[in-house]
N, C-alpha and C positions, 0 to 999 in steps of 0.2 A: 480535284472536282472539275467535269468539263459538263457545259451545258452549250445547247449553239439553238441555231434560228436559220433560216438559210438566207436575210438578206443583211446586207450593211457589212463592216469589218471584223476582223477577229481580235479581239481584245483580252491579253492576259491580266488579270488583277492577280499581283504579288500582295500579297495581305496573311498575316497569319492571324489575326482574328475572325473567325469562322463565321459567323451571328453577320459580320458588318461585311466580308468577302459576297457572302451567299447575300446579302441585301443589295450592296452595288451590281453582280450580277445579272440579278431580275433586274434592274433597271436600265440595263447596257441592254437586255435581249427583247426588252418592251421596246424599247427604242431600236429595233431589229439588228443588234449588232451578234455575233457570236464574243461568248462567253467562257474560259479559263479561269479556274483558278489555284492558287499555289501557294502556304504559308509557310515551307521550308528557304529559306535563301541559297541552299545549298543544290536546290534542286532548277534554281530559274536558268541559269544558261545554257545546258544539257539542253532542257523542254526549248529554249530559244532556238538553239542551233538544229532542235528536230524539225519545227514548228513554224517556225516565221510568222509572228503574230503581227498585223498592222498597228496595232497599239500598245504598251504596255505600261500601267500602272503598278506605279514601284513602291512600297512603303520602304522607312528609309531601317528603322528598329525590326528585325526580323531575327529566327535563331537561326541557326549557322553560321549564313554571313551577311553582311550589313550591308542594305542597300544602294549606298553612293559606292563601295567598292564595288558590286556588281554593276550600276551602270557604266561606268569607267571599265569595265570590261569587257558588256556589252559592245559601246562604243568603240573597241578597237576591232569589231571584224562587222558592227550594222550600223545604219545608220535609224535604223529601225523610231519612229519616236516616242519619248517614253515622259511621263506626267509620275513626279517625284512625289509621295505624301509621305508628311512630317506632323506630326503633334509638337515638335520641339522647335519654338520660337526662333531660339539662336543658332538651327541650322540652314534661314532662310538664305542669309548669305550667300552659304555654301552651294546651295540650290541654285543660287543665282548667278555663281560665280562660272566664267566662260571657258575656263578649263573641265567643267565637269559632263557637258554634253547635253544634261535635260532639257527634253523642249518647256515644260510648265513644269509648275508645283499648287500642290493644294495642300492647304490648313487643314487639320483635325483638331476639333471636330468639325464636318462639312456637310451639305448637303448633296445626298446622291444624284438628284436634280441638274445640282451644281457641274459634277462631275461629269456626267455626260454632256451637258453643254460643252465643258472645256475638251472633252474626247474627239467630239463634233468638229469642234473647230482646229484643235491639230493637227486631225488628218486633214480638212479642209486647204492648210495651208502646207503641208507635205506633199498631201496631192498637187495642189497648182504649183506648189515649187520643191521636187524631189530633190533629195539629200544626195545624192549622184550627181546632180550637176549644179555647178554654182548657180544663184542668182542673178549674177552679170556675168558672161562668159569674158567681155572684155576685161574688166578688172580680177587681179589677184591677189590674195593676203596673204602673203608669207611670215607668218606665224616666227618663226623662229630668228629674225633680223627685224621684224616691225616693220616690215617696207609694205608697198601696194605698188605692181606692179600691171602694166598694160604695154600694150603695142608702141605706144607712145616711149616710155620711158619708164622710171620708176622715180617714187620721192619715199622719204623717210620719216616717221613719226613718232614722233616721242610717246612713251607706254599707254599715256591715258588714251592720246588720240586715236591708235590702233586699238584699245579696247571698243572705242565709243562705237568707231566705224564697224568693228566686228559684232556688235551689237543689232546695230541696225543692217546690216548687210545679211546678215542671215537671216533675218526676217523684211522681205522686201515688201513693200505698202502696209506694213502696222507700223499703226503710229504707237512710238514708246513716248511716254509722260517724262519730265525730265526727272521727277521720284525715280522711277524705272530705270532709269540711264545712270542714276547713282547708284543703285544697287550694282547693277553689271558692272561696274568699274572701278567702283572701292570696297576694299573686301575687310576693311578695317571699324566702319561705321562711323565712318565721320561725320560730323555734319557740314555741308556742303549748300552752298547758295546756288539758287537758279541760275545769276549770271556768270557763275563757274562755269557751268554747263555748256551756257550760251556762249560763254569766252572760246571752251575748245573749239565747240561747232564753226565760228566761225573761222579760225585758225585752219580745221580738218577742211573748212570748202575752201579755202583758198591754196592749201598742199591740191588737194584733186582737182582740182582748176588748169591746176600746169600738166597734169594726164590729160582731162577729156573738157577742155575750154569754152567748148560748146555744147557742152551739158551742166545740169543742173541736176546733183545725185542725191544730196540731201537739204528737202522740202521742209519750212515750217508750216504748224499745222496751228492757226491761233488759237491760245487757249488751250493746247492737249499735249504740245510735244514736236518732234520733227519723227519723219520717215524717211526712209530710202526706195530711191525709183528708179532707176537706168533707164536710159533710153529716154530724158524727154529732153529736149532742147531750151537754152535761156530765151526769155521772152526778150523780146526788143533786140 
């Protein structure tokens, strides 16, 4: 089913419920975006690779094939970004976990309202920071040794610290809740204290201290969490 508008992005909604597809739709294209949609799983990366849609909402329970396999596939040739919906509680996780690629996820049942909000704001922050180029050109995450490397040098991190940093690094000026920062980093559901949190962060600024000594990368925000910001200088 394709419906479109001529202003805003083009938005595929993966959904194989028809009723709830064709509902989210009309409210992507009131909100002027162009509208897609697809309730085969077997059919979304074909249509992706024709189409290049700015957004794509992915349900995870689809027939053919199952939507975290397809975004993992996706992710190996776009970086396209794509808002994961789940009705199944215990695959938040999963959702959250930094090997799988999604930029959000949304709860069902949800408000369509909801959804375009969050639509709004991903591409909000793909546009101001494309998936083609990193966030800090100076710094680099090497994924496969846990290092972070720069002009300077490189230092080494133990798994949690390169999670935490990977977390925040890909999303540069949102502030993550330290809630949020335990999701992305334990994939096991532990439960975990604030000053856990608080123990890496401070650990992870003083590893990236011996890279860029006169920067200050990750900011607390009182009350909400820490962000990542390149480029600003330690006061004093």
């Amino acid at each position: 089913m394709s419906t479109s508008t001529n202003a805003g992005g083009h938005i595929l909604v993966v959904e194989d419920e028809e009723k709830l597809a064709r509902l989210l739709a009309d409210y992507l294209i009131a909100a002027g975006f162009r509208a897609d949609c697809l309730g085969d799983g077997r059919e979304v990366v074909p249509w992706i690779e024709a189409n290049t849609p700015d957004l794509i909402i992915l349900d995870i329970m689809l027939p053919g094939r199952d939507g975290l396999e397809i975004c993992r596939e996706v992710r190996a040739f776009s970086r396209v970004p794509i808002i994961m919906a789940t009705a199944r509680v215990e695959e938040i996780d999963r959702l959250l976990g930094l090997e799988l690629g999604a930029d959000d996820y949304i709860c069902k049942p949800y408000s369509p309202r909801e959804v375009v909000a969050r639509v709004k704001a991903v591409l909000r922050r793909a546009r101001t920071d494309p998936g083609a180029s990193p966030p800090d050109k100076g710094l680099v995450l090497d994924e496969a040794g846990f290092r972070v490397r720069s002009p300077s040098g490189e230092v080494q991190l133990t798994t949690l610290e390169f999670h935490l940093l990977a977390a925040l690094y890909r999303e540069p000026g949102r502030i993550l809740s330290r809630g949020q920062l335990m999701d992305r980093i334990y994939d096991d559901q532990r439960i975990v204290s604030d000053r856990t949190i608080d123990s890496h962060i401070k650990k992870l600024r003083k590893k990236l201290a011996e890279l860029r000594p006169d920067e200050e990368l990750i900011h607390s925000v009182y009350g909400a969490g820490y962000r990542y910001e390149p480029a600003r200088t330690k006061a004093g």
